[in-house]
TIKOL-63721 format. One record per residue (C-alpha): residue in three letters; x, y, z. Coordinates in steps of 0.1 Angstrom, whole numbers. Example, Ala and Ser with C-alpha at 12.3 -4.5 7.8 and 13.67 -1.06 7.14 Angstrom:
! TIKOL-63721
REC, type, u, v, w
REC, ALA, 123, -45, 78
REC, SER, 137, -11, 71
This chain:
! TIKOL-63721
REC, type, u, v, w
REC, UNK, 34, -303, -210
REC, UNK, 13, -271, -210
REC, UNK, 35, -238, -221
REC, UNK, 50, -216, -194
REC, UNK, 41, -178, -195
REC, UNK, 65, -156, -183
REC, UNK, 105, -161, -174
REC, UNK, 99, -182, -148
REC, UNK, 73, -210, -130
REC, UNK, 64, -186, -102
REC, UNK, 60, -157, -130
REC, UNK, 37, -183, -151
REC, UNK, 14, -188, -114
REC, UNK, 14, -151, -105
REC, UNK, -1, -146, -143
REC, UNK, -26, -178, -141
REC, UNK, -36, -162, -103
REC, UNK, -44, -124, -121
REC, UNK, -65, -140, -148
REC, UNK, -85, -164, -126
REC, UNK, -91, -130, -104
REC, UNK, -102, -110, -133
REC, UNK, -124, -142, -140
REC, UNK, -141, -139, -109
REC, UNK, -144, -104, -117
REC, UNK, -164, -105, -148
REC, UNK, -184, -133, -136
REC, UNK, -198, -114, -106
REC, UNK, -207, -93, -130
REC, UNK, -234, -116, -147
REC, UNK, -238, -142, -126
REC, UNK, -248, -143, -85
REC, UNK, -221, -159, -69
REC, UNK, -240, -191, -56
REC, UNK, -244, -200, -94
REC, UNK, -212, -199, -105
REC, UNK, -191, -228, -106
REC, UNK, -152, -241, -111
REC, UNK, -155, -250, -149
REC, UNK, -171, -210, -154
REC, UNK, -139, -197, -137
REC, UNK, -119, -222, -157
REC, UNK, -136, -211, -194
REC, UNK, -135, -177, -182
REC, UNK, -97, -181, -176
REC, UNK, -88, -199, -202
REC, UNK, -74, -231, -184
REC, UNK, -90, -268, -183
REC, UNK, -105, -273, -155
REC, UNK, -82, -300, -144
REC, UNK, -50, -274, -148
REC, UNK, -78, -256, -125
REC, UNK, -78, -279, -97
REC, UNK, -40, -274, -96
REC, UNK, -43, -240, -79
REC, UNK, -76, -248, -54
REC, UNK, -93, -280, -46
REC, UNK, -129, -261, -47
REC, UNK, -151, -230, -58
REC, UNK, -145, -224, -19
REC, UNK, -103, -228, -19
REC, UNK, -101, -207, -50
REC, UNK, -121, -178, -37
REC, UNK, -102, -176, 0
REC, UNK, -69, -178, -21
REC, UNK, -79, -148, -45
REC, UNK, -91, -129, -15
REC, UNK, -56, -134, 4
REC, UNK, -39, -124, -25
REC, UNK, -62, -92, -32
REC, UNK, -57, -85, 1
REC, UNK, -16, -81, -2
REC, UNK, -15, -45, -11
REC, UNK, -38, -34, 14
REC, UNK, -15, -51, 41
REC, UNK, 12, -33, 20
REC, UNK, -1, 0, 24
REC, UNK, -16, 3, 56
REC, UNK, 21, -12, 69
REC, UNK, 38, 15, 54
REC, UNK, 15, 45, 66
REC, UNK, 14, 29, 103
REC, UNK, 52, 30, 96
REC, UNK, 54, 69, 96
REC, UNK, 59, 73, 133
REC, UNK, 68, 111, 126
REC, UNK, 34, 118, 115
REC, UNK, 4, 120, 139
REC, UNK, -10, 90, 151
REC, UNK, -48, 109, 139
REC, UNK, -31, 109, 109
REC, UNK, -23, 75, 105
REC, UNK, -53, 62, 115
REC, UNK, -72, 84, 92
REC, UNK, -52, 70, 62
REC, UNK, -53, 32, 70
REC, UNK, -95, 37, 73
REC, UNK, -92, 48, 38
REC, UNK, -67, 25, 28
REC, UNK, -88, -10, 40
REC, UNK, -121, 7, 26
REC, UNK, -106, 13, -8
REC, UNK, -90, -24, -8
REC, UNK, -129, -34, -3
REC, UNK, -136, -13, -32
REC, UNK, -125, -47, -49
REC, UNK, -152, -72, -63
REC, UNK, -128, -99, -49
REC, UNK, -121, -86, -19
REC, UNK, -158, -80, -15
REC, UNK, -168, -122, -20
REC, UNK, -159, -119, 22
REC, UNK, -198, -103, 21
REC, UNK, -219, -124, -8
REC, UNK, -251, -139, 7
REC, UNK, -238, -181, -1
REC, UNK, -198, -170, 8
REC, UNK, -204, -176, 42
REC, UNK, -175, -203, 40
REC, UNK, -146, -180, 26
REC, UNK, -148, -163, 55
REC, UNK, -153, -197, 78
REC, UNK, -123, -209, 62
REC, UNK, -101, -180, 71
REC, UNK, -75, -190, 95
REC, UNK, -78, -171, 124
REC, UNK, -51, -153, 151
REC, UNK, -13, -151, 137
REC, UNK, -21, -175, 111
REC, UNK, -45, -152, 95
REC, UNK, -28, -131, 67
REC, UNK, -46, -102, 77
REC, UNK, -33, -109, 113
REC, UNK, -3, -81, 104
REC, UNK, -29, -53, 97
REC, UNK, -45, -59, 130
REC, UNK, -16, -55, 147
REC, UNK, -5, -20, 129
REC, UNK, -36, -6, 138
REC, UNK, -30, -18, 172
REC, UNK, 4, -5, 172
REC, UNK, -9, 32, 160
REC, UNK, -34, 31, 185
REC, UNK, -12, 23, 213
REC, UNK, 15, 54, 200
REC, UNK, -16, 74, 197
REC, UNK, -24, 68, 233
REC, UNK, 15, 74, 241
REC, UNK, 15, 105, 226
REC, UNK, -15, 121, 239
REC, UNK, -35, 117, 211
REC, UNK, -60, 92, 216
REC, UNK, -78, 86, 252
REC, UNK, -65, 55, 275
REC, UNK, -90, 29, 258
REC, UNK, -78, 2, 281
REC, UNK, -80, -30, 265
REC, UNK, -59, -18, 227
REC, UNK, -73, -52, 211
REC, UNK, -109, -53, 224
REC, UNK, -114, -17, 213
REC, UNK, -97, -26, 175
REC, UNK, -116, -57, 170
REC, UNK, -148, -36, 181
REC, UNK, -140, -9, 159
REC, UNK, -128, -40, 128
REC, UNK, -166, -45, 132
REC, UNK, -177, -12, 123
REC, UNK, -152, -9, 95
REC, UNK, -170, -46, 84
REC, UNK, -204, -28, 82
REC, UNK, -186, 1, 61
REC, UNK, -171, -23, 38
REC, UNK, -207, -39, 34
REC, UNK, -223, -6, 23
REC, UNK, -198, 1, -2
REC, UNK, -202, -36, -16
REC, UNK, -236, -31, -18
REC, UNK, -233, 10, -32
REC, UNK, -202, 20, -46
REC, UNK, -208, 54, -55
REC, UNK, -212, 58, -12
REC, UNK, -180, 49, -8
REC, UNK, -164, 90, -4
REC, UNK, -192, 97, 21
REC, UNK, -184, 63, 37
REC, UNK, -145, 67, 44
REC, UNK, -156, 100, 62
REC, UNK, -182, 88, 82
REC, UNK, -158, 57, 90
REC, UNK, -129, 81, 102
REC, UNK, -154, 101, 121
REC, UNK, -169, 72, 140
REC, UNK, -131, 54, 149
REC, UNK, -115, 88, 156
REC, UNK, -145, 102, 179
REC, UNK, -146, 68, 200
REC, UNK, -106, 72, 203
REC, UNK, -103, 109, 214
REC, UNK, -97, 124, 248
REC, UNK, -125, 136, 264
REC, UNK, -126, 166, 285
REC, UNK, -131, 161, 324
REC, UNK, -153, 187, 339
REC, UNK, -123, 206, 351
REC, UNK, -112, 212, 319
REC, UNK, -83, 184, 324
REC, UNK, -82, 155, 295
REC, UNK, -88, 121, 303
């Protein structure tokens, strides 16, 4: 029987699960993704590749699974800022734009936007079943309290305009992917872009929309 680390089983999975993503890590660092393969990750991790196939069935599986996990604290965080209802809803926004960007900051989080990856993304459950579903629904929340308060315009359709702006906030993610020392200049032009296409506009008698 292979020796448990940590107290527990479920301490011993949540190690083997942070060194196959530190695997992946160093990997993508010398290999292009379409060229690396389940008994790399294994060597790299220091399993057998059989123990391996315990935790995904595929190169594919394994990569969606570290991506959900990696993703965790970014759900995390961007709960807890769209949790401060006392702050502005400007604010908020502002924050969780940084928050997601920085999560994509992440080599692993960043496998969503590899030419040959096409499939972790295809293999993402979509809707409620999603596990970023919760984040969508945060920054549809803050958006609707924004509107509520004044803050933001009266968009209209709350979840056309978020998954239109998730689609800018994509191609943000994708530049600091591909150029990480952009990411600063990035996150500003990103808050500029989602807070611009959210604020009242003046009429031409001076009265908000």
């Amino acid at each position: 029987m292979p020796r448990i680390r940590g107290a527990s089983i479920e301490e011993h999975h949540e190690m083997v699960w942070a060194d196959l993503a530190e695997a992946m890590r160093q990997l993508l660092l010398e290999r292009d993704y379409e060229s690396i393969n389940m008994g790399h990750i294994a060597a790299r991790a220091g399993l057998a590749r059989n123990t391996l196939y315990n935790y995904a069935r595929d190169k594919s599986a394994l990569v969606l699974a570290l991506t959900e996990r990696a993703g965790r604290p970014m759900v995390d965080r961007v709960s807890a800022i769209a949790a401060r209802t006392a702050d502005p809803a400007v604010e908020r926004m502002g924050g969780i734009i940084e928050a997601v960007l920085e999560a994509f900051r992440d080599q692993i989080m960043q496998l969503m936007f590899r030419p040959g990856s096409a499939q972790v993304v295809a293999g993402e459950p979509k809707g409620p079943d999603s596990p970023f579903h919760s984040l969508v629904v945060e920054v549809e929340n803050v958006v609707r309290d924004g509107i509520a308060r004044g803050e933001f315009r009266d968009v209209g359709d709350v979840q056309l305009v978020v998954e239109l702006l998730s689609g800018a906030m994509r191609a943000c993610a994708e530049r600091i992917s591909r150029d990480p020392a952009a990411f600063e200049a990035t996150v500003r032009a990103a808050q500029e872009m989602v807070l611009v296409s959210l604020a009242r506009r003046p009429a031409a008698d001076g009265v908000h929309e």
